[in-house]
N, C-alpha and C positions, 0 to 999 in steps of 0.2 A: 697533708698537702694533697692537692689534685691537681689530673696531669691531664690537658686537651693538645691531640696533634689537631692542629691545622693545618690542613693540607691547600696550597692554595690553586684551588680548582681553576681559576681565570686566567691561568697561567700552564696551562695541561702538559709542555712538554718541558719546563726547567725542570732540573732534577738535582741540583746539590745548592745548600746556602752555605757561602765560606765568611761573610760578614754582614755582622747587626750592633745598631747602636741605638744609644739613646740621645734625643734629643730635650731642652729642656721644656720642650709644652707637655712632658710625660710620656711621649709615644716611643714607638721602636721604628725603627728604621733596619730596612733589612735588605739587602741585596741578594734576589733572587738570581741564579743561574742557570747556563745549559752549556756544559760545556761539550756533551756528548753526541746530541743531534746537530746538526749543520743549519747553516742559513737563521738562527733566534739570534739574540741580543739579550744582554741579563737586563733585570727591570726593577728599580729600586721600589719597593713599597713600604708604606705604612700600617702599622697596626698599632691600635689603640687597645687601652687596656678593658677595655669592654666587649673586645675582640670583631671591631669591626674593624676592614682595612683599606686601602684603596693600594691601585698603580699608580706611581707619581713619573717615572722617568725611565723610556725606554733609552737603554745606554746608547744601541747604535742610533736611534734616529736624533738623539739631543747632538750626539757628537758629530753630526757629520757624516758617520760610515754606519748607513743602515745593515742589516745584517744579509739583505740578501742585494750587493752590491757585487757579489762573487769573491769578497777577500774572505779571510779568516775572520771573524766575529769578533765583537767587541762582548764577547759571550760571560764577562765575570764580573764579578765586584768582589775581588779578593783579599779580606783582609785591610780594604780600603776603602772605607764609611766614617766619617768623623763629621759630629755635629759641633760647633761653638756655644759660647755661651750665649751670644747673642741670635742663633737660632739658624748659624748658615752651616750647612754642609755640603762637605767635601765627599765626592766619589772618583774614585778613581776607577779604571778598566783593568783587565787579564784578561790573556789569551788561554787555547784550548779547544775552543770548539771550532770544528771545520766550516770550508766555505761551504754554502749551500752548492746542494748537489752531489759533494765530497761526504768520505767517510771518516775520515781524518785529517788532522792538522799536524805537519812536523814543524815547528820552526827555525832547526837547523836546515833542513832537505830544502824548504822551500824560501830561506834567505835571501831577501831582494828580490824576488819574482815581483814583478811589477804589475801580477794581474792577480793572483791567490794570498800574499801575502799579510800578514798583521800587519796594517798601518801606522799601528803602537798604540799606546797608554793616552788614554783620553781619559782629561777630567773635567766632572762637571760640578758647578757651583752653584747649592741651589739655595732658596731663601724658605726654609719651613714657615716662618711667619706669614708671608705673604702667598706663598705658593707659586712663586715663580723665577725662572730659569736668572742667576746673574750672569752667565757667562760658561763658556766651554772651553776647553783648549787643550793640545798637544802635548803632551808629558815628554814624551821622546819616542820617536822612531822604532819602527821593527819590535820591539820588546814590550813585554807587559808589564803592569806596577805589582807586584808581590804584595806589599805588604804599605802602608801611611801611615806618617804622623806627622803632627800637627806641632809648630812651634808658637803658641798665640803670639808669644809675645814681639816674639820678630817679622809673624805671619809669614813662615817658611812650612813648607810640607819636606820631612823626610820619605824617602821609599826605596824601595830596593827592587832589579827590574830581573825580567825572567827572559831571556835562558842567561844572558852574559851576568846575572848578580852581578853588577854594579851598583852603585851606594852613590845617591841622589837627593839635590836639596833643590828644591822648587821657588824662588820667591814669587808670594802673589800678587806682590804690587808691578814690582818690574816686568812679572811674567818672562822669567828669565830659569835655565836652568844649569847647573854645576855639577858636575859629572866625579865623583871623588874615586873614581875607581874599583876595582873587580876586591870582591871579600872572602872570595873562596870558589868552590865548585856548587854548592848546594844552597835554594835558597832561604834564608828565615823566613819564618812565615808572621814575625814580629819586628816592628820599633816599637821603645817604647819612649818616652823622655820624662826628665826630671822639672821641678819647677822652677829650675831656671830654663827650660827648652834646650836642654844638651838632649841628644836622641844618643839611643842603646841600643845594638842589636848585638850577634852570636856569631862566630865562626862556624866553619864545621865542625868544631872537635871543643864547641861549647866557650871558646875562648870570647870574653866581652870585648866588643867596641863600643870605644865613644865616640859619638863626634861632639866636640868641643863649638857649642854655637859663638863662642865671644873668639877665638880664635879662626874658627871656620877651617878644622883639620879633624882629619879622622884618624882615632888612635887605638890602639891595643892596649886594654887592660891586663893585670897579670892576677884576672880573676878566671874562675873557669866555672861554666853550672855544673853541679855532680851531676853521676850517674851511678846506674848499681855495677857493683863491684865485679860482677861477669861484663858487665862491656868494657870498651878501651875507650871510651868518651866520640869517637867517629859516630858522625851525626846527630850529633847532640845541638842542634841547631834549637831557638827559642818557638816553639808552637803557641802561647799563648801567654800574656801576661797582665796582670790585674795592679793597681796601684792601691796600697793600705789604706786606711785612714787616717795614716801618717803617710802623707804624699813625698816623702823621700825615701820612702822603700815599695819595692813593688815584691809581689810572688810570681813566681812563671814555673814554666813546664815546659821540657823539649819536646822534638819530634821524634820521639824514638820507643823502641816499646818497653813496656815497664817501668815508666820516666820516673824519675824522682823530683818533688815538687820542691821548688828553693826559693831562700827570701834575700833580697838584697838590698842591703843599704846602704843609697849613693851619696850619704852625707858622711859615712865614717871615713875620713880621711880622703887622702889624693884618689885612692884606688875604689874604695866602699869597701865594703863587705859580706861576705855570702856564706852563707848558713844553707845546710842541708835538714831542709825537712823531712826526708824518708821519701820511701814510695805508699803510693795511694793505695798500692796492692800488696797487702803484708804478706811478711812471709815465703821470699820466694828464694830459689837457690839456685836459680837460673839454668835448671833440665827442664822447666818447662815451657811447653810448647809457645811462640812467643813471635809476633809481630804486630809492627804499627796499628794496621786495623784492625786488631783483634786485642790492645788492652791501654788504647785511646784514651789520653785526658788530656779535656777541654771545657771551655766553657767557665772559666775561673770567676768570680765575682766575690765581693764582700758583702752580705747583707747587714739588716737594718740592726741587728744583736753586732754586729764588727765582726762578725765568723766569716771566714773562706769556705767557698761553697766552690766545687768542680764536680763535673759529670765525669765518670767512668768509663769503658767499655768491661765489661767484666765476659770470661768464658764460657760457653751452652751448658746447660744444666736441662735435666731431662723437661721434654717439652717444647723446649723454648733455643732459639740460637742466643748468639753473641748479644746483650741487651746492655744499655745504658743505667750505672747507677748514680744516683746523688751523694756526694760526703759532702759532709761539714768538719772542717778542722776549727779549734780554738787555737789559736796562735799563742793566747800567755799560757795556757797548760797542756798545750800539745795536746787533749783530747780529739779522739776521733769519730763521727758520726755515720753512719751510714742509714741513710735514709731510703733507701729501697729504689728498684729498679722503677722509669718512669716509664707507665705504663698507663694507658687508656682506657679503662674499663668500657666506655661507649664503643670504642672499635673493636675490644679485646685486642689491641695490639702495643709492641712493646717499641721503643725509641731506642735503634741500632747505635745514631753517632751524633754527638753533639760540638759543633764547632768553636762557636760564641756563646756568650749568655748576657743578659742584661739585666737591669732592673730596672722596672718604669714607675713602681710604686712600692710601697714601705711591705706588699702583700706577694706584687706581680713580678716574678722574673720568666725572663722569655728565652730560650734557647734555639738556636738554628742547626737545624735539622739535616741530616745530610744522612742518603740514602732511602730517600722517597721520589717517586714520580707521580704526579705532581709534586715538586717540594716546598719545604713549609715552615713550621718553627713548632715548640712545643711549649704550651702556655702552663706555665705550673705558677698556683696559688697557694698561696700559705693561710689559712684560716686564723681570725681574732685569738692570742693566745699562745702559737705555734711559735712565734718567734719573738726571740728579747727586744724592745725597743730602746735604744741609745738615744732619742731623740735631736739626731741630729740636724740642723734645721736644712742644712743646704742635700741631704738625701732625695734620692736618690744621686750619686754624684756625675757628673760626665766624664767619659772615657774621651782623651785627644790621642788614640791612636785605634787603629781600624779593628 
């Protein structure tokens, strides 16, 4: 494989991508950020697999609240980029980054201020085919969108809002929204949903919710995702989740360190079922040294062989800090790959944190990149040969959740 960061220069002060998707004309779609300079707006772009890209949508001036209006910024696309089949995406906003001028953003300190404060969660609907804007609008108030997903079939968005995590369903017809209530302290930074559009997210202590689209109730499974045996399950919330090639189970990953990756299947019975994969990081016994950004997985996808691929964070080794590796797990025999840390030979530099990943072709998978200024994605290809083909016709497939 070969590994190009792209840094996206046209963009000089975003600095973290927290969501990318694929669209079906082949492209990525990528939600650029700033959550840490004052006064930007995040700006969704394009990149093609040829690695040419454009700017398509700066978030605050599509929505209304350009970034230097003196609130708090419409600074993110967190988690929240979902393309259809028919070529229209969904963006939603997060907060974080302060108003111009400011050095910081609190959104508890500065709740309600009628002159600094987040406006709320704006979403914009755009038409990839055509290249133009369908519409804008307010998600809710004061709060950011954590995390989307997409119900085609009802044409509902789930999301979860940041700071009060509340648990939210959008209809896009009626452009209406239903407020289902607080889920805990801490937010997911996933929905996911099944092919009937029931949506799935996590407690903080890893416990499943559903919300039930034909009932339109949100409920408590008496499922829980593992964790390793030194933690207590606290904070085991869903960081990132992929759907198989059997679209009634997905794989995910908490936000926690030294996560353990887990497969669930929402077709066995009332509840599903959930299988412990291990951790991505063998072998640990939990004396060592050990935090979120320092042994990060993300980035989960299934390639074109049916193998689950996730990036790493793996710990400094002489030389080098904390760097991103590749595995590939075989799901029917448990085998484990590791594919080597992604690293640039043109820059000599190494890829710290991968957030998303995607595929835009049977060769290209894209990762968003977090921990660059300018920030970027990391273009890794697979050469004729490197990888099994399944020939499946409708691959690369589309992610409905951000």
């Amino acid at each position: 494989m070969r590994v190009q960061i792209v840094d996206f220069t046209e963009l000089p002060v975003h600095d973290t991508t927290w969501a990318i998707n694929a669209g079906p004309d082949g492209c990525a779609y990528v939600g650029a950020c700033c959550e840490h300079l004052g006064g930007v707006a995040a700006v969704v772009v394009r990149y093609r697999p040829d690695g040419t890209r454009e700017p398509l949508i700066d978030m605050g001036e599509a929505t209304g609240q350009p970034a230097d209006n003196g609130r708090a910024t419409q600074c993110k696309v967190h988690d929240a980029l979902i393309c259809d089949a028919d070529g229209v995406m969904y963006a939603g906003t997060h907060l974080s980054g302060p108003p111009l001028g400011h050095v910081v953003y609190n959104p508890w300190g500065n709740w309600g201020d009628p002159h600094v404060s987040f406006a709320g969660a704006t979403l914009a609907v755009w038409d990839c085919r055509r290249d133009e804007m369908v519409r804008t609008e307010l998600l809710y108030p004061q709060e950011g969108c954590r995390c989307l997903a997409l119900d085609a079939h009802r044409r509902r968005l789930y999301s979860c809002t940041y700071p009060l995590n509340h648990f939210h369903v959008w209809d896009l017809d009626a452009r209406e929204d239903t407020d289902y209530g607080r889920i805990g302290a801490i937010n997911p930074q996933t929905i996911w949903v099944d092919p009937a559009g029931n949506g799935y997210t996590c407690d903080d202590h890893g416990r499943v919710l559903r919300f039930d689209a034909d009932r339109n109730r949100l409920e408590e499974l008496d499922r829980f995702v593992p964790h390793p045996p030194f933690q207590n399950g606290w904070h085991n919330i869903t960081y990132d989740v992929v759907a198989c090639p059997d679209p009634t189970k997905v794989v995910g990953v908490a936000w926690n360190a030294h996560p353990h990756l887990w497969l669930f299947d929402m077709s066995d019975g009332e509840q599903g079922r959930m299988t412990d994969l291990g951790p991505v990081h063998q072998g640990l016994t939990g004396h060592e040294p050990s935090e979120v950004n320092g042994s990060h997985v993300g980035g989960l996808t299934f390639g074109p062989d049916d193998r689950l691929y996730c990036c790493a964070q793996h710990p400094p080794e002489e030389g080098r800090g904390i760097v991103t590796q590749l595995h590939q797990l075989d799901l029917d025999t448990g085998e484990w790959a590791d594919l080597g840390p992604l690293y640039d030979p043109g820059l000599d530099q190494y890829v710290w944190y991968i957030s998303r990943a995607v595929w835009i072709s049977r060769r290209d998978l894209i990762g968003a990149v977090v921990g660059r200024t300018p920030t970027g994605i990391a273009h890794i290809r697979f050469d004729d040969g490197e990888l099994a083909d399944r020939g499946d016709p409708n691959y690369p497939r589309l992610r409905m959740w951000g």
